[in-house]
N, C-alpha and C positions, 0 to 999 in steps of 0.2 A: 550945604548941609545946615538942617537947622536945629538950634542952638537949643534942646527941649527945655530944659533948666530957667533958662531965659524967658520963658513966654510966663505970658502973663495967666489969670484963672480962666478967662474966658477964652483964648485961643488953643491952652491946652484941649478944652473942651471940644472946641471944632474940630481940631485934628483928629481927633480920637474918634468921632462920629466919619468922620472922612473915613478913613482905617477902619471900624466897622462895617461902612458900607462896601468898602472894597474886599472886606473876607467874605459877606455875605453874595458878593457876586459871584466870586471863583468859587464858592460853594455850589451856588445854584449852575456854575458852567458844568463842574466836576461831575454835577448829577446827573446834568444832561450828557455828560461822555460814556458816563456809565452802563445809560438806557442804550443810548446809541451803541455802545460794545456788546453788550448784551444781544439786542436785537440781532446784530451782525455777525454774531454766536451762533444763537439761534438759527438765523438762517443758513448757515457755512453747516447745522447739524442737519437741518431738514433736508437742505441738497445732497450730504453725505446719507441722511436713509434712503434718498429718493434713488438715489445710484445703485445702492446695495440692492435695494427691493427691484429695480430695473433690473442688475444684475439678475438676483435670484429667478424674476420673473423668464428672463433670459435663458436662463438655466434650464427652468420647466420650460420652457418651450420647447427648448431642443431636445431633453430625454423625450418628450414627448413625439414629437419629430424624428427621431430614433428610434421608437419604441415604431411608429408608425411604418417607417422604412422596413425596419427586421420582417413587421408582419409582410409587406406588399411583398418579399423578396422570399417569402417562405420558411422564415430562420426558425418560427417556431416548431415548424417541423424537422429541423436538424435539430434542434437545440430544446427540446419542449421544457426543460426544465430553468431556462434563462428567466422569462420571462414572471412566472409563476414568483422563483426567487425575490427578483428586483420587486414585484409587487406585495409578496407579504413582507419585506423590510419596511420598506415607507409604510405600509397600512401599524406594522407593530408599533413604527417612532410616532405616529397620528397617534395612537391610543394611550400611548404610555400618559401618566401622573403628572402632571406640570411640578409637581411639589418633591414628589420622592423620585420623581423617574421610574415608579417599578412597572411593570408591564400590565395588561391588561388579560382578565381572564375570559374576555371577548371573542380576542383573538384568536382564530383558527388558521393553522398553517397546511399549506398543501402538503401532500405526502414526499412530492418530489424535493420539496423546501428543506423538510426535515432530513430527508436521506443526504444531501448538501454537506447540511450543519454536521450531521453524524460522522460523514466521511470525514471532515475538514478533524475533527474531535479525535477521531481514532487512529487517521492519519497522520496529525502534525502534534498531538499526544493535546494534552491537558490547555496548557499555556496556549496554543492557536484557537481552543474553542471561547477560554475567555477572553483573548484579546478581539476575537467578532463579537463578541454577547456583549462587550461593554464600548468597541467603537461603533458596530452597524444597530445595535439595540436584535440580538439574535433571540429565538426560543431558549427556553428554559432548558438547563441540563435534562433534568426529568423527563420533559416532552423526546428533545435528541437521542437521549440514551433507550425511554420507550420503542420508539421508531429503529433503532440500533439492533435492538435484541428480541423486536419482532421479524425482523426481516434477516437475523444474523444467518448462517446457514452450519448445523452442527454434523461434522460428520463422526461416527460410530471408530472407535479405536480397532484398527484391525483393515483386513482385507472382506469386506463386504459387499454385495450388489447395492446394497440402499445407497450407499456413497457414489457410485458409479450413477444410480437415477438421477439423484439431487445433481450435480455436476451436469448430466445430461439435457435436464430440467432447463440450467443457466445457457449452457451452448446452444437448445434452440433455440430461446428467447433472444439470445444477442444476435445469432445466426438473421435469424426473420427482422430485428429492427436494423442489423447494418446493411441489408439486401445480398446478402452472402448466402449462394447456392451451394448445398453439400451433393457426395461427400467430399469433407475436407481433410487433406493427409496428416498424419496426426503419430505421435511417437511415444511411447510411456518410459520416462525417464527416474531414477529413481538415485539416492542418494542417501549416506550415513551420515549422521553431524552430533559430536560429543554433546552431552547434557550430565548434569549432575544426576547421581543416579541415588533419589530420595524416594521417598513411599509416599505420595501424594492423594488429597482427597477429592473426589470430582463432585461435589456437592448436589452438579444437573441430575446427575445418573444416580445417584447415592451407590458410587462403588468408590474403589480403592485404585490409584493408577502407580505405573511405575515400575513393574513386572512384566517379565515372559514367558511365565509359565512355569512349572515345580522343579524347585532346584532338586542337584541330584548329578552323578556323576553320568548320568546319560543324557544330561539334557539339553535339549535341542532346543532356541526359539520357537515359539508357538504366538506367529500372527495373530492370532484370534483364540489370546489366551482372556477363557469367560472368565470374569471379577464376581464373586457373589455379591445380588443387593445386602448394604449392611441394615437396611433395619434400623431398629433402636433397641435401649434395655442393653442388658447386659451380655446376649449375643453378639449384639453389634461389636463390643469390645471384643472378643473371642475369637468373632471373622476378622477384625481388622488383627490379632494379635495372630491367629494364624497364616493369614497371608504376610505378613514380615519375618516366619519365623520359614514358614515352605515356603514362599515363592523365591523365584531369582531375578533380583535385581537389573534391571536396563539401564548402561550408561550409556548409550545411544538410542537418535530419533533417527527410523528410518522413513522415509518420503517418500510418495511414487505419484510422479506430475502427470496429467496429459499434457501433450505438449503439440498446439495445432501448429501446422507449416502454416501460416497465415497471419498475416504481421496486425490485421486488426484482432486476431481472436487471442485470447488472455491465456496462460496455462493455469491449470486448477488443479491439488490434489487433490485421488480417492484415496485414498494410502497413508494412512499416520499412525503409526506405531510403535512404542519402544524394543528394543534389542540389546542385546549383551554379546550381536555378533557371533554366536553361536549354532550357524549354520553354514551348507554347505552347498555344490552347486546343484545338487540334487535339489535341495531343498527349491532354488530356485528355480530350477525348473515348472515344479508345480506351482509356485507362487504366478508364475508367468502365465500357462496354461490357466489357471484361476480366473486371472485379470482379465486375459483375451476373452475366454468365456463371458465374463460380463461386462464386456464393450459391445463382445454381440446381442447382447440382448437390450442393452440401456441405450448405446450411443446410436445402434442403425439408423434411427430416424433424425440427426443433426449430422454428426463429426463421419460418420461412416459404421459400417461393423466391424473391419478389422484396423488396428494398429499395424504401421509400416514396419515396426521392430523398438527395440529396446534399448534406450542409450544409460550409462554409465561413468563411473569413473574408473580407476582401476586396479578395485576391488579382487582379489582371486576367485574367489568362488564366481563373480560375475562374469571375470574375464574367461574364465575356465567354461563356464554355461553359453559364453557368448564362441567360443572355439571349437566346440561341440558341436554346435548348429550349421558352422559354418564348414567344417571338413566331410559334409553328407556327399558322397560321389554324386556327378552329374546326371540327371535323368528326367521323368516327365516333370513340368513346374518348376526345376530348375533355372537357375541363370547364376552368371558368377563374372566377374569380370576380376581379372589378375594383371593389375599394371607393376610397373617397376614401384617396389614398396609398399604397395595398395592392394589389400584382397579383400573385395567387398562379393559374398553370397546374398540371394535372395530368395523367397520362396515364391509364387505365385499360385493362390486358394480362394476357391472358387466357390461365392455363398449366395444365393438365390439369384442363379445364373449368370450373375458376374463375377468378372474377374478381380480380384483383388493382392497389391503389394505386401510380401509379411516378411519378417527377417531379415531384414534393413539392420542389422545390431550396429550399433556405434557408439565407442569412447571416447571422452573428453580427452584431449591429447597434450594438452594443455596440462590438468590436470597427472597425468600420469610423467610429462616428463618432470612436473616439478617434484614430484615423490623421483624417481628414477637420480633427479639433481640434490636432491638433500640426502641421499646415500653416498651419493660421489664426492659433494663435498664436506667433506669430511677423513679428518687426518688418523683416526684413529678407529676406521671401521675398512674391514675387509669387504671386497664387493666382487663377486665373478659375475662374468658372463658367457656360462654355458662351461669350459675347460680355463677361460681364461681369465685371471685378474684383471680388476680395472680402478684407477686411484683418479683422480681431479687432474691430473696429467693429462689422463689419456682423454676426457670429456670435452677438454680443451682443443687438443690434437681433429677429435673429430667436428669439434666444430670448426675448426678453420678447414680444414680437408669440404667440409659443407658447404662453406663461403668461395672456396675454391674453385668446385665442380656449380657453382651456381646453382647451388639446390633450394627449391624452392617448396616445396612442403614441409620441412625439416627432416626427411632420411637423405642417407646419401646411396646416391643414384651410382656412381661408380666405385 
């Protein structure tokens, strides 16, 4: 080691120049590792786009190649609305704003596109349309909901033919693109379900909903109870104050489905109405006769002219209209079949020279034994059947007496 202190003026000198130049080396090395790091950066980032952009290019290739497959294979004609889809999303994210991302007023969307987006919106409610509109770059609410409430289909409150057309309308059009030859058998099923029973305003129609017609101690539901237009001015207030003070209240919605036998055809309501239940089997009677009426005239040319018969739940008045039809003694167009616990009638009606199924009636049974099982169980309600008492004992007793005889529909057989 040397002795700095010790040296003389002119050695200290050299040294120190020595020791300069040697920082000035490792400087000028250090610069050069730098560049060289750098470069080796660089390159390690160009390789890395090149892969990506290879990837991506990859990418398009195969939609492409896909997209090309689908056609040779004929998918756009199962699927005509795929393709249409996938192509205006990529053309929307092409046009959208580099800066804001907002969309372009360019852009035209197919019909099919938009009915998509609509369904997706009204289907999986609010939250499913903007989670596509902000991951796929979807149409605008405005645009989906225009296309939504041009094509919605509004049926009339009550029992009407124009609802039975419109419905008809849908069943040949799906009928002719599924390749589904009619007719097809088909059921009008119909059902009650509580609602709050408020005085509601239908703003489409400018009437007042909610009602069944004038209250009053004779009063019967009335399907096709007419709502005055309300107008404006101070009438308006007077009809809406008269219909809350006469009419009677509906706290139930009653429903009447078609219902095809046919696993691709959809069921549709003609039939929406409120009720307050204050009807009888009579009534349905003519509610029925009504319906069938305008299945002949609407449905003949898809679904068929008649309905097979009328399914339910196990309603009285319904079950009572359905027991009616079925105790007709046997004679021409009859048929009946009477197995152990089963008695199923039919009618057989004959309408431009063919023959046709009616009076098929059938209950959800299901339905009815779960009403039947919330009577029984229960410790504090009396239940007969027919002369005889029946308690949660005895419910039990015959279901094992069922499991015993191996009954298999659920009545018992011995």
């Amino acid at each position: 080691m040397i002795q700095k202190q010790f040296l003389g003026h002119h050695a200290a000198i050299e040294l120190l120049k020595e020791k300069s130049a040697r920082i000035d080396s490792l400087e000028r090395r250090s610069w050069l590792q730098r560049q060289h790091q750098m470069r080796a950066t660089l390159r390690v980032r160009t390789v890395k786009q090149e892969l990506e952009e290879k990837t991506l290019r990859g990418d398009v290739k195969g939609l492409v190649e896909n997209i090309n497959v689908f056609l040779r294979n004929g998918g756009d004609e199962k699927r005509k609305a795929l393709l249409p889809f996938v192509c205006d999303l990529m053309r929307s994210a092409a046009l959208r704003d580099k800066t804001t991302d907002a969309g372009s007023k360019k852009m035209r969307w197919h019909k099919t596109s938009k009915q998509v987006l609509a369904v997706i919106k009204k289907k999986g409610g609010g939250g499913s349309g903007r989670f596509v509109c902000a991951t796929l770059g979807s149409a605008a609410d405005s645009t989906v909901m225009a296309e939504w409430n041009g094509a919605k289909v509004r049926l009339k409150p009550g029992e009407y033919l124009v609802n039975v057309v419109v419905v008809a309308v849908i069943y040949k059009q799906l009928m002719a693109r599924l390749g589904i030859e009619g007719p097809v058998p088909y059921e009008l099923q119909e059902d009650e379900t509580y609602m709050n029973a408020r005085y509601a305003f239908d703003a489409w129609r400018d009437i007042t909903l909610g009602t069944c017609g004038k209250a009053g101690p004779e009063h019967q539901c009335n399907a096709n109870h007419e709502h005055e237009k309300l107008g404006s001015g101070v009438e308006a207030f007077h009809r809406i104050e008269r219909g809350g003070l006469e009419d009677k209240r509906g706290s139930y919605l009653r429903a009447v489905m078609v219902v095809p036998l046919h696993p691709r055809l959809p069921a549709l309501p003609i039939v929406v109405h409120c009720t307050c239940l204050s009807f009888d089997h009579q009534w349905i009677h003519r509610s029925w006769e009504r319906l069938v009426g305008f299945c002949r005239i609407a449905l003949r040319d898809s679904l068929g002219p008649q309905p097979q018969g009328h399914g339910s739940d196990g309603a009285s008045p319904l079950f009572l209209a359905m027991k009616q039809r079925m105790r007709i003694p046997a004679g021409p167009g009859r048929f009946s079949l009477d197995a152990p616990g089963l008695l199923l009638t039919g009618l057989l009606v004959e309408l431009d020279g063919k023959w046709h199924v009616a009076h098929l009636d059938m209950q959800d049974p299901r339905h009815d034994l779960s009403k039947l099982y919330a009577v029984l169980d229960s410790a504090i309600r009396d239940f007969t059947l027919g002369e005889f008492h029946a308690a949660h004992y005895d419910w039990l007793e015959t279901a094992r007496l069922a499991n015993k005889n191996n009954d298999s529909h659920g009545a018992i057989q011995k």
